[in-house]
N, C-alpha and C positions, 0 to 999 in steps of 0.2 A: 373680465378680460377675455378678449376671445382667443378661444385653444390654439389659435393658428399662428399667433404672436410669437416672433422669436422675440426674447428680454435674455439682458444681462443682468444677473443678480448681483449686488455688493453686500454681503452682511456689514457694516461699518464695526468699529472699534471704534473707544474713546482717543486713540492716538493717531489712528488716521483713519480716514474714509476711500479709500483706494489698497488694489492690492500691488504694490509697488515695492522694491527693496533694495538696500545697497548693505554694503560689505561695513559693517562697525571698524573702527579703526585700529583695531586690538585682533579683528578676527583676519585668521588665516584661511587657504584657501581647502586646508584639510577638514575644516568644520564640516559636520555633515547637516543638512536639513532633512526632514519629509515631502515631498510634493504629491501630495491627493490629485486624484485624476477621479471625478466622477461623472460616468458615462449617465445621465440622468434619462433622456429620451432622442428620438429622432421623426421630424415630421416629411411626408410628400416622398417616402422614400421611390426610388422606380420599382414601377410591379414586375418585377422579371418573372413571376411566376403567378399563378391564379391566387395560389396563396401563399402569404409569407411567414416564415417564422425565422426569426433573425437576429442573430448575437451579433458584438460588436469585438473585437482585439484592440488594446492598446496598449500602447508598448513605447520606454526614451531608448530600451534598448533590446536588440532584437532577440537577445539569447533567453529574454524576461518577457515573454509575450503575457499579458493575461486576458480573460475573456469576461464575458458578460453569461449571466443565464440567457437561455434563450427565449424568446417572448412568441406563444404561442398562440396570441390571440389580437394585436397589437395589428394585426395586414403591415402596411405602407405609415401607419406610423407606432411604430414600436417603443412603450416603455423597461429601462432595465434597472434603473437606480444602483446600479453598482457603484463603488468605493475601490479605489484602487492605491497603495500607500509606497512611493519609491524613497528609497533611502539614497539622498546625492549630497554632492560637496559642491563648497559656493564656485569652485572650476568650472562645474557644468550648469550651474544657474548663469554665470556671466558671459557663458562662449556663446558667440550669434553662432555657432553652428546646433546648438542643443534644438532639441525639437522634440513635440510629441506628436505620436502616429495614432492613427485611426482607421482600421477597418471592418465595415460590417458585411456580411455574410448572411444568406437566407440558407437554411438545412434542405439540402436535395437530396435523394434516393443512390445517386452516382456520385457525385460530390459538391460539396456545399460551393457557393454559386457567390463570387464577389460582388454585390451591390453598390461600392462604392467605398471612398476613402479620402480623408481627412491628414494632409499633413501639416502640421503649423509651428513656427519656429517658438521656441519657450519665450522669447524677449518680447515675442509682440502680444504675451498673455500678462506677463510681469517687467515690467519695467525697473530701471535698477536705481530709484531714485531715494528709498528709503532703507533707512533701517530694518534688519531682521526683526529686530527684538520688538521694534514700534509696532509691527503688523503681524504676530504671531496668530493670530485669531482671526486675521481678514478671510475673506472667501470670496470667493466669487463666481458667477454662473455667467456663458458666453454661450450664443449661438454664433457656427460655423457653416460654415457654407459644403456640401456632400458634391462629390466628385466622382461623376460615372467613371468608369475603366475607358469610354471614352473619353473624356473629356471636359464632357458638357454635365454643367451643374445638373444636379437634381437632389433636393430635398435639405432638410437642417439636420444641423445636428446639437442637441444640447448637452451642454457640458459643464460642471464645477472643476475649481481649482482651487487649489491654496499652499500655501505654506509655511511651516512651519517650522522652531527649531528641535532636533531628535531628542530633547531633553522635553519636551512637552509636546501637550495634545491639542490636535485642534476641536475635538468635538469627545461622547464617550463612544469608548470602543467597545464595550460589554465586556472587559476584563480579555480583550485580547490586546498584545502589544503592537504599539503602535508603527513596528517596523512592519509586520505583515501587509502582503500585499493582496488583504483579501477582500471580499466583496463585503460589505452593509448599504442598507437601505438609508432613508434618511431618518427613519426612526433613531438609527444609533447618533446623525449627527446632533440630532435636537435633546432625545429623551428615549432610553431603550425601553420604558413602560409607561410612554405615552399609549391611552387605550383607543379602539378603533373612532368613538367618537370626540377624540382629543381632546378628553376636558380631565386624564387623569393625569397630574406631574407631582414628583419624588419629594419634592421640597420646595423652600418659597428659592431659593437659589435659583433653581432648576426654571421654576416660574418667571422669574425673573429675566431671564436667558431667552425662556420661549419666546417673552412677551417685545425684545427686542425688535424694532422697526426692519424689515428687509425693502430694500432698495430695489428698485426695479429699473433700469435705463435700457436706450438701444445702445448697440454697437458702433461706435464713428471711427471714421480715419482722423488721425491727427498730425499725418506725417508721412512722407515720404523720403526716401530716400535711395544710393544705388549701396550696394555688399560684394565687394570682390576682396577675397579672402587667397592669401594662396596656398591655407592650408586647405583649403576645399576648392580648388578652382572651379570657375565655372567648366561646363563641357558643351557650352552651344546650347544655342536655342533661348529665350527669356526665362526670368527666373524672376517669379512672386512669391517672397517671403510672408509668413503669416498668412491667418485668416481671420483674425481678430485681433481690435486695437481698441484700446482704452485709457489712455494718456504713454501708451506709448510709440515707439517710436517705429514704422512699416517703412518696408523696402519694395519696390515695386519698379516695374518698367513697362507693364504692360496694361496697366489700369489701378482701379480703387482692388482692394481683396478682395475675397471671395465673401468675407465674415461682412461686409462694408454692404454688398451685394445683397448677402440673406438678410441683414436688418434692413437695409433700406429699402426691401420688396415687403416685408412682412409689414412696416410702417406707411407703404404707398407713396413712397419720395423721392424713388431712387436718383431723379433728376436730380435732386436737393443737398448734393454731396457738399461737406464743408470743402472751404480749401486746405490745400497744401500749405501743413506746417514744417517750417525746416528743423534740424534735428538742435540749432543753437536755443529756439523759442522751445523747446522741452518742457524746464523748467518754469517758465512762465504758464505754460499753459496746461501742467501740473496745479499749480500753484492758482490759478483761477479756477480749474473744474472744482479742488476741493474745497475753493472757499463756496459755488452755486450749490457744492454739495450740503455744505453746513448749514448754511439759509434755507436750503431747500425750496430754493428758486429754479434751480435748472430744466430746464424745459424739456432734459432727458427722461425728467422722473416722468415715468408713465402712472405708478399704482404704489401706494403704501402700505404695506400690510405688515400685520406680525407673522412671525413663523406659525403659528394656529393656524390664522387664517390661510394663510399658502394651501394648509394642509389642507383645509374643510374644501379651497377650493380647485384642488387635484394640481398645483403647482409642483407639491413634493410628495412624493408618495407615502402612507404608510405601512404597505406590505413588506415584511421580516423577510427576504429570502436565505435561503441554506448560502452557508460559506460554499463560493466556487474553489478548486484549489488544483482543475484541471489548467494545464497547459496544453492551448490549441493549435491551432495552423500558422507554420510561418512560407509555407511556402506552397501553392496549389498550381499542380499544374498537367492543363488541358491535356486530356488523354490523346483525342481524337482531333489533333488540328486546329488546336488552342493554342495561346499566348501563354510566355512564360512569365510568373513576374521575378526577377532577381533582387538578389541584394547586389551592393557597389560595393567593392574594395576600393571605392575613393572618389568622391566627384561632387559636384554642385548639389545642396540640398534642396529639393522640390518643396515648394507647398502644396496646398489645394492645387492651383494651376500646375502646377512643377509635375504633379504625380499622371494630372493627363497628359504631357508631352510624353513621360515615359513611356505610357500602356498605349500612345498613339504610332509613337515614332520609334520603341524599342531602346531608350536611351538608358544606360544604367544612371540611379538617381540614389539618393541614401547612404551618406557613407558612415557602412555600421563600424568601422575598424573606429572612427572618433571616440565610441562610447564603451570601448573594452578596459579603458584603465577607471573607469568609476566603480564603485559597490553597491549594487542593487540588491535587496534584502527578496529573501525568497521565504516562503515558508516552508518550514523542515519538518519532518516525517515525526511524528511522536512514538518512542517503544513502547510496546504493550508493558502495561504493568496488572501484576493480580488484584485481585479483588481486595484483598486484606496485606497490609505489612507486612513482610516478611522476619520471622521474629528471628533472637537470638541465640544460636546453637550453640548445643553443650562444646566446650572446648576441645578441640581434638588437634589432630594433623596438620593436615595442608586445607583441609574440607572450607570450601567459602570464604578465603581466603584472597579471591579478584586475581593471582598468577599462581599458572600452574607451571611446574620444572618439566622440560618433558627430553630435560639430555644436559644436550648443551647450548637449548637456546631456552627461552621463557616466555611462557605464553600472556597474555590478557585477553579480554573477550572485549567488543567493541561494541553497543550498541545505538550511539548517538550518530547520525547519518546528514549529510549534506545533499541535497538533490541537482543532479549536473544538468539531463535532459530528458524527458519523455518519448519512447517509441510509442504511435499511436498510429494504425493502418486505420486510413481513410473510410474503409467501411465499418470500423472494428473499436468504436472509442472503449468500449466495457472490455477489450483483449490489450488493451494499452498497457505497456511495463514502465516505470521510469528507473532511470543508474543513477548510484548513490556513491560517493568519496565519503567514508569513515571519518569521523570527525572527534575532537577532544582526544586527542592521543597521548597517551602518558609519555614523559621525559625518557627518551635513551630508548624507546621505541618505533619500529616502522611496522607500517602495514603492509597485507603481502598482493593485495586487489582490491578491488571494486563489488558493489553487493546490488541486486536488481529485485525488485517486485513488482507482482501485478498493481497497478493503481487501485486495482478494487479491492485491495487489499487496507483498509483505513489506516492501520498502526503498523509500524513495524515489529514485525516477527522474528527477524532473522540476525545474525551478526556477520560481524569480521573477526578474526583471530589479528591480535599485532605482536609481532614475535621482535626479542632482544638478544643479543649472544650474550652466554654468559659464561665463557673463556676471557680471559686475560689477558693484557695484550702479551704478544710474545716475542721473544727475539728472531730476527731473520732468518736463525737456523732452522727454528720451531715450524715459519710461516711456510717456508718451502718444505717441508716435512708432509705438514696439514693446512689445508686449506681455509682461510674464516668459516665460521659456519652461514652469515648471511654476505651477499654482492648486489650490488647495482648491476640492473640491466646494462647490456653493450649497447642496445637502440630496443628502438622498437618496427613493430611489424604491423601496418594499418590491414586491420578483419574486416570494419565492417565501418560503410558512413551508410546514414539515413539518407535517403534520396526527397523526391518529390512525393514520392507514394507516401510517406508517413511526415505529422504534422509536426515533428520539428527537427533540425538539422543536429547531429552527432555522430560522435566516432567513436570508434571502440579498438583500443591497440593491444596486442598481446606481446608483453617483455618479452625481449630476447636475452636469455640466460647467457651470462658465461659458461666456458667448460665447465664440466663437472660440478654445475649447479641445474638448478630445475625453479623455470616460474610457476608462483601457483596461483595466479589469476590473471584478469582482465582489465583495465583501465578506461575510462569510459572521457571524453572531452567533449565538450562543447565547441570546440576548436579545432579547426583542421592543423593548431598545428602539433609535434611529436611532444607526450608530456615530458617533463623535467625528469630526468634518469634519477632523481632523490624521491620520484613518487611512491614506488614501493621496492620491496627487496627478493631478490632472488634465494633460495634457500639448498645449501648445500644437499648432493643429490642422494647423499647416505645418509640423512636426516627427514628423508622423504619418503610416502608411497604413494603406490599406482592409484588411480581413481578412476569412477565410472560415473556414467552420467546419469539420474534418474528422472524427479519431476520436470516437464516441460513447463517453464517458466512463460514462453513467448514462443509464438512460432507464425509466422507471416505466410500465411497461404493466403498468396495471391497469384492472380495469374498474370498480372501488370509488373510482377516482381522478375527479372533474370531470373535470380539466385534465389533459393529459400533460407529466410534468416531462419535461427531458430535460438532460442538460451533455455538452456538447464540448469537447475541445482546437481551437485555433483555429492559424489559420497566414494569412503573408501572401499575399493574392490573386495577386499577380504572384509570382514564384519564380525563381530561377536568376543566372549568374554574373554580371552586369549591373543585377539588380536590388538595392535597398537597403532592401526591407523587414524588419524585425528582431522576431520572435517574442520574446514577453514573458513568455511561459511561464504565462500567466493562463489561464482558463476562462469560456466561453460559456455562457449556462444561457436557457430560456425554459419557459414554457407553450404558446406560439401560435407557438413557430417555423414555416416554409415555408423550404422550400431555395431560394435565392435571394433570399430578405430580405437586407436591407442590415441589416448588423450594430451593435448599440452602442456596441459598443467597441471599439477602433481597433488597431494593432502601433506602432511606432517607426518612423523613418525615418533611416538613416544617413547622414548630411548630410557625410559627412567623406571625400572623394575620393583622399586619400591611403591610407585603408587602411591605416592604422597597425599594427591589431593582427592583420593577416597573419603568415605565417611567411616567414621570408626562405629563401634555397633551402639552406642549411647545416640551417634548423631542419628542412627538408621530408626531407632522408636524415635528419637523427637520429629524424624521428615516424615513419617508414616501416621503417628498422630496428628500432624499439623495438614498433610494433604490427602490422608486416606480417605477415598470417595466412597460415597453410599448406591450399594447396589439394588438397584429396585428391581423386581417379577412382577410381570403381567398380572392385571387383577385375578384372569382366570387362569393361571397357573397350577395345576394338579400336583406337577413332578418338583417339587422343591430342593432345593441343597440340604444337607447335612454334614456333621465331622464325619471323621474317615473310622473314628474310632467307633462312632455311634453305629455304624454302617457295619460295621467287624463284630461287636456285638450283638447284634440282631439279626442275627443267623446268617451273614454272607457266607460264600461257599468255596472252595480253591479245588478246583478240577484238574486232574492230571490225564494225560492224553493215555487212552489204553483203559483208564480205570474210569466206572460205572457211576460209583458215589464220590460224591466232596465229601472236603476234612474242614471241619470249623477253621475259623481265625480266630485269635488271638486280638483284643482291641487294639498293642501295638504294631501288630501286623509281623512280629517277631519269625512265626513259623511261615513266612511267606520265602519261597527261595530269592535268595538275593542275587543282585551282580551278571553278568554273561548278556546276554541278547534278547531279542524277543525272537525265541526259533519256533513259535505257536505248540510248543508242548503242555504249558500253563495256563489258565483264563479262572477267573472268579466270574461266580450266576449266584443271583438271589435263592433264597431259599425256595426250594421245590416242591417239599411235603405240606408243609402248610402257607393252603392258600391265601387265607385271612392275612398272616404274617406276612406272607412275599407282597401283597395288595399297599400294605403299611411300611416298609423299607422302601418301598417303588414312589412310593407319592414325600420321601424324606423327614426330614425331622429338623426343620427351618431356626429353631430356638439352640439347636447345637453349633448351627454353622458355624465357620471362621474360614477366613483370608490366608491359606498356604503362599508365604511368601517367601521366594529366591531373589536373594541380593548380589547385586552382579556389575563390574563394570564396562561402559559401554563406549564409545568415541574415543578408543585407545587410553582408557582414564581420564577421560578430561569428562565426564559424566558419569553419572550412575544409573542403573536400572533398577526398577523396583517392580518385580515382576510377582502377579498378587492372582493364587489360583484360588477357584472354587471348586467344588466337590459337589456335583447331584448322584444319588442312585440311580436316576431312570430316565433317558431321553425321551421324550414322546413322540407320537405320529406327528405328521405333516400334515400341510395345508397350502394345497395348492393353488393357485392364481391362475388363470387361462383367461386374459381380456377382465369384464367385470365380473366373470363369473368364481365363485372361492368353492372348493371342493375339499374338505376333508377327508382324510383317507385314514384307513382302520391297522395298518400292520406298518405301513411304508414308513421308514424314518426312525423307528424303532429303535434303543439298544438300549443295554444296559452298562452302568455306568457313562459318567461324563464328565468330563474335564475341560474346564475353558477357564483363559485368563484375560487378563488386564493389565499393560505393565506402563509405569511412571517413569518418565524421564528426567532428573534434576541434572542442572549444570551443574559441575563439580566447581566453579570460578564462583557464582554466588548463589548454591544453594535455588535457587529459583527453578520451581516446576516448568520444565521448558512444552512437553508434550505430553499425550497416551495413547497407547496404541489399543485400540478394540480386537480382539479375535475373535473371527467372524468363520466358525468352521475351517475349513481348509485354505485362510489366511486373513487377512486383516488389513488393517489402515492406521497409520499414525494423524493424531488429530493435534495441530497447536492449541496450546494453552488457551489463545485468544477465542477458538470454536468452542468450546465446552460451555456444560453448563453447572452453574455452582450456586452452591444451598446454603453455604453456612462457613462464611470466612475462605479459605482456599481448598476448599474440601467442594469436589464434581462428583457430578452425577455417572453413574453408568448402568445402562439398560439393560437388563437380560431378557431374550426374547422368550417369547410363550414355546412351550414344551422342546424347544432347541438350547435355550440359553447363553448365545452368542450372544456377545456384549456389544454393543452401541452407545454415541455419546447422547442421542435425541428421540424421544418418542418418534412411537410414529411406523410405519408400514416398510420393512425394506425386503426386496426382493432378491430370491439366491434363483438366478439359472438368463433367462435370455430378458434383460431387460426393453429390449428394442420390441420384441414382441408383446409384453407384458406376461410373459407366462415362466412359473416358478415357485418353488418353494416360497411362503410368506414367512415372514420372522415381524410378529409386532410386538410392540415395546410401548408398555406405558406405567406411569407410577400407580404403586397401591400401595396396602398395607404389610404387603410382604416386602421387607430389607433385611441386609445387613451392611452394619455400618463395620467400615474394614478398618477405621480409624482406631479402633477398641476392639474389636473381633478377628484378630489377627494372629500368625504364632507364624516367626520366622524362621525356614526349616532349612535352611543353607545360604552359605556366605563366603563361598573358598576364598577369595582373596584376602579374607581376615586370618586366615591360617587355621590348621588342624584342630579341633577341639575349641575354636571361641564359638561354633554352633553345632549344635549336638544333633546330625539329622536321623527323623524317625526310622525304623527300619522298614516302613512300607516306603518309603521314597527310594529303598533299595528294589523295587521289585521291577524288572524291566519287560515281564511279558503283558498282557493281556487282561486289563478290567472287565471284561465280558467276552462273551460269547460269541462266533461270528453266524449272522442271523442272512439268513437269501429267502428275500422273500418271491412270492408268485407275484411280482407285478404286474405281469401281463394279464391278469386278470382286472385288477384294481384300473389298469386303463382301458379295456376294454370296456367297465361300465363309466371312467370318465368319457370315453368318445361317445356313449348316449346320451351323455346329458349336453354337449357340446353344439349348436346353432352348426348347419351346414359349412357356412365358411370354415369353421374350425377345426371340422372333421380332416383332420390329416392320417396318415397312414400310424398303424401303430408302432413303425420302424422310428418312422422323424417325431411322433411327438417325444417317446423313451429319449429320442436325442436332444431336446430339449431342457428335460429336466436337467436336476444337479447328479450327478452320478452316484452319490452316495447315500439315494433313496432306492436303490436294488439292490444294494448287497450291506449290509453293516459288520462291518468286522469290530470287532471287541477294542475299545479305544485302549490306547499304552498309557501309562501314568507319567506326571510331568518329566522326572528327570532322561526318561528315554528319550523325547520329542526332539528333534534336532534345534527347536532354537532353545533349548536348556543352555548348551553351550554358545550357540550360534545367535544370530540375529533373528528377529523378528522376519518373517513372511508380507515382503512389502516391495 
């Protein structure tokens, strides 16, 4: 067959030979179907560019764009095989105004470059003449005719369709459901393990299936007729319905279609056009294609083949591409003196030709408002789940229990999500965020916003809080006394719509509160227009706290933009073990934000002093055994961890300011002064008479360690901390980075003793490890769940670096000081044979919220000054001979290189033991 041939494929069924349908006489118009849309290939596309690489959009409706991979090798005629699955009711199969759109796209540098577009009414693809049920399994492949932004034809486009009813499949999906509207090749339609030279299949079934005859025919007119409708009036100018007909029934007034066009240029006929059937010979002429079909007489069939041979001969493809599940462009427009394309709030729907009058003559064409009351199925966000199941905890409290009391309203945690629209800047698809509506919401519950992530984010991470009152109703007297604790917004306040700059159209509103309430999120539409005031709840303002904004979710720097969007994750202003502000898991969003504005929307406030939904200290060893992570040291590690005890007996030393010699310690560290401050009068040093000894305490005693853990909670109680220190005797020197060159140094970096942690965050709602924070020197990072890396059921890894042993979640090289330069302390991280697993090696040395005496803490966790000695070294020596060794460029003064490094390789002062640290009580450094 040659490549240039546009054909229309039929797979046949035993019950009919056409894909045609009508409404069974039982069924309503609420049924849902599938309709498959696949984008298979396009030939003769125009070269608007030397080279082309070019996706396709289609879409029955516009809020549901989806795309095609892009074909990077394909020029002017591009293959994409993508699979596309909408979920509709027989409403929108029967209305002559349904349609499917088509637009393809080449990727340019400034912005992707429209090629051309395809629109064709659904009737002139399906005709409604038969049964659902008879043609569940029909298919079929249509060449259409491509439609420059002038006007003028240029190129085919090939396309499958089918449909189907939402109770069955029409082909295998490889175990995804068959509502998803996502991409597969034709591999999934035939056999998902058919092998590259198509002779492996699953079963004789499957065989059977393959070996099925595929039909081949052109495309003909069989009918004309006029469509004035006055739910869509016409708005001037001619109007050609369809571009492809195959016993159905075309509208036309200004010639054969466009689809009538591409076949009958591809078959060298075009003279050769059948006549005008009228719309009563329908049925007749139904009824005679499928009997030439049956005989296999008809003069249409070009080539017979099985689906095999399709394969063998490049008709269908068999490359697997990745599920697409971005949503692209609905709207592009010309920076510099370009055309705009819009959508209609209501008018004549264009075909092929219909679409050139618009981009010719500026007419609005498409009216999206038809297809807002149908249900197109999207595919939704998956939440991250652990590696292993999360087991069952010893009985306690409130711990894990899915609602937490936090006064007088009742919390649940939300993580099942709806996706509304995509922000995506035109030059920026990898910066794209999309908004989420919280979805499956328990009875007697609302939610309080909206939740946003980066797209490149695979799973969802994040929640929503859905909050309930749990007051009574009360009598009149009561209600003007005290206020409900939750209210519907009085309106709303439009922030923020998507413009042209970003590839799809949405709004973002911010509740406006009643009095003495406070919103605490964002609400995100598809629609311009104001959501339903039952969308979420406003929350009384004494049930509330201040919040601030942290990570930058999204931020549109562009210079095409007015305004700078920008969205944050937000958290409560005040933090730590004492505090009771509770993250809602909503998003900040502005134009005119400043750091230090007072924000609009507020967190929760845990009103509930009992702390119900803690873990009691049985539940704290089972979450400690079940996700205590193993900590690896660098292979070449010298300075190892040890206990505190080990380190107390082996001569450490307790120095008092004024006096010459130290006083031993005691293993429990009993004689160390307790309580008061660090006023630098105290510090503990290795032993100093014998060197042998000091050499042997300095490099630790790895087989004693164990995990110093403080238990603590966090997010106003609605989580817990699990904050897991280690103990070394002996920090080591540094090791410098300057470009590729690594310089060791002899003194710098230096001290004695060292403390660094690791802390685990569990949701108090179920138990489930949410994060961990690494401390990384003088601060840190909190890492999700979903980044980590894990060894053994739900139990991560964390890294202690060489002779610093700052924790990390990943092997590997990370730099302390001017990254942009490359120059700085190195911290590397990799496994060896030194661990310890904190899962077993652990001893938990406080727990204040369990109350006085349920943990008995050591007396060295009383000691608030000084583990060492404060050390100033001669650095300025040590960089004087780094700028010898340094290549001319490098040579900087030796004022700016000092300012480079990390500051706390010039002076070391004697580190303080955990409980003095400020985020003992306080929050992590973040």
């Amino acid at each position: 067959m040659d490549p240039t041939t546009t054909t229309n494929l039929v797979i046949p069924t035993p019950q009919s030979s056409s894909l045609s349908y009508q409404p069974s006489p039982n069924n309503n118009n609420n049924n849902s179907h599938i309709l498959e849309i696949t984008l298979i290939s396009a030939q003769d596309l125009a070269p608007v560019s030397k080279s082309l690489r070019t996706y396709a959009l289609t879409w029955i409706n516009p809020n549901r764009k989806r795309s095609t991979k892009v074909d990077n090798e394909g020029h002017n005629s591009p293959t994409w095989n993508d699979k596309f699955s909408f979920k509709v009711n027989e409403e929108f199969l029967y209305s002559e105004n349904s349609a499917v759109h088509v637009e393809i796209y080449t990727v340019s540098w400034f912005r992707d470059v429209l090629v051309g577009t395809i629109n064709v009414q659904l009737n002139n693809l399906i005709s409604p003449c038969v049964n659902f049920q008879n043609s569940s399994n029909g298919k079929r492949f249509v060449a259409l005719q491509i439609r420059r932004p002038s006007g003028n034809p240029q190129g085919i486009l090939n396309m499958g369709v089918a449909i189907i009813e939402s109770s069955m499949r029409s082909m295998p999906l490889i175990c995804k459901e068959i509502m998803d509207p996502t991409s597969l090749d034709y591999r999934d339609i035939l056999d998902k393990k058919m092998s590259e030279n198509y002779q492996e299949v699953v079963d004789d079934d499957k065989q059977r299936e393959l070996n099925e005859k595929v039909q081949l025919w052109r495309s003909m007119s069989l009918g004309y007729s006029e469509v004035n409708n006055d739910e869509f009036p016409i708005k001037g100018g001619s109007i050609c319905n369809g571009s492809m007909v195959n016993g159905s029934e075309l509208c036309s007034d200004v010639g054969p279609s466009a689809s009538i066009v591409a076949a009958e240029i591809a078959a060298k006929r075009y003279q050769q056009l059948l006549p005008t059937v009228q719309p009563e010979q329908q049925q007749e002429v139904e009824t005679k294609k499928s009997k030439e079909m049956e005989d296999g007489e008809s003069s249409l069939i070009l080539e017979d083949l099985t689906a095999e041979e399709a394969y063998v001969k490049g008709l269908l493809s068999s490359n697997r591409e990745k599920l697409r599940k971005e949503t692209i462009a609905t709207q592009t427009q010309a920076i510099n003196g370009g055309h705009v394309r819009r959508n209609s709030d209501g008018g004549g729907l264009f075909s092929c030709f219909g679409n050139a009058y618009e981009e010719m003559f500026g007419s609005d064409c498409c009216c999206w408002d038809s297809f807002t009351d149908y249900n197109y199925d999207e595919i939704e966000p998956q939440s991250f789940t652990l590696p292993s199941p999360i087991p069952q905890w010893p009985q306690g409290k409130g711990f894990a229990q899915g609602k937490i009391c936090l006064g007088e309203i009742e919390a649940v945690q939300i993580t099942k999500f709806k996706k509304i629209w995509s922000c995506t800047p035109l030059f920026g698809k990898s910066k794209s965020v999309s908004f989420y509506k919280p979805d499956e919401i328990p009875q007697g519950f609302s939610i309080v916003g909206h939740y946003c992530q980066p797209d490149s984010v695979k799973n969802i991470t994040g929640y929503v809080l859905a909050v309930k009152d749990l007051k009574p109703k009360k009598s009149l007297q009561d209600l003007t006394s005290k206020l409900p604790a939750l209210a519907k917004p009085v309106n709303y306040t439009l922030v923020y719509n998507a413009n042209a700059l970003y590839k799809e159209v949405g709004y973002i509103w911010l509740p406006n509160a009643p009095v003495g309430y406070k919103a605490m999120g964002f609400v995100a539409t598809a629609e311009p227009n104001e959501p339903n005031l039952d969308e979420v709840k406003c929350v009384r303002a004494d049930l509330t706290e201040s919040c601030e904004t942290c990570e930058v979710v999204f931020s549109a720097n562009s210079f095409f933009a007015k305004r700078q969007f920008q969205v944050w994750k937000t958290r409560p202003c005040k933090r730590g073990m004492l505090c009771r502000g509770v993250s809602v898991g909503t998003f900040f969003c502005s134009t005119s934000f400043t750091k230090g504005d007072d924000l609009t929307v507020a967190c929760l406030k845990n009103l509930d002093s009992s702390l119900q939904a803690m873990p009691i200290l049985e539940q704290v060893h089972a979450l400690i055994k079940h996700y205590g992570p193993t900590v690896y040291f660098h292979p070449d590690e010298i300075y190892l961890p040890s206990s505190v005890p080990w380190f107390f007996s082996n001569g450490a030393l307790l120095f008092k300011d004024g006096k010459d010699n130290g006083i031993t310690i005691d293993a429990k560290g009993s004689n160390l002064p307790a309580g008061g401050r660090n006023d630098g009068k105290y510090w503990l040093d290795l032993p100093n008479k014998d060197v042998e000894n000091r050499q042997t305490v300095k490099c630790g005693k790895i087989e004693t360690a164990e995990l110093y853990v403080h238990v603590k909670p966090a997010e106003g109680g609605t989580c817990t901390d699990i904050a897991m220190w280690i103990f070394c005797p002996f920090n080591g020197p540094a090791t410098l980075k300057v470009g590729l060159i690594n310089l060791s140094l002899n003194k710098v970096g230096e001290h004695i003793c060292d403390w660094e942690h690791y802390t685990l965050r569990i949701s108090n709602f179920s138990g489930e490890l949410c994060s961990v924070y690494f401390s990384e020197h003088s601060g840190g990072e909190w890492v999700d769940a979903r980044d980590l890396e894990f060894i053994e059921g739900n139990k991560s890894v964390v890294y202690a670096s060489r002779n610093g042993h700052a924790s990390f979640p990943h092997p590997g090289c990370y730099l302390q000081g001017n990254t942009k330069l490359g120059i700085g302390a190195r911290n590397d991280c990799a496994k060896s044979k030194y661990y310890v697993d904190s899962s077993s090696k652990y001893r938990i040395i406080a727990a204040e919220y369990l109350g006085e005496g349920t943990v008995v803490e050591p007396p060295w966790l009383q000691y608030m000054r000084e583990w060492g000695p404060t050390i100033e070294y001669k650095s300025g020596y040590e960089v004087d001979e780094i700028l010898k060794h340094l290549p001319s460029f490098f040579r900087f003064s030796v004022e700016t290189l000092v300012e480079l490094f990390p500051t706390e390789l010039y002076g070391e002062a004697g580190p303080t033991g955990p409980k003095e640290k400020n985020n003992w009580f306080g929050d992590e450094r973040w």
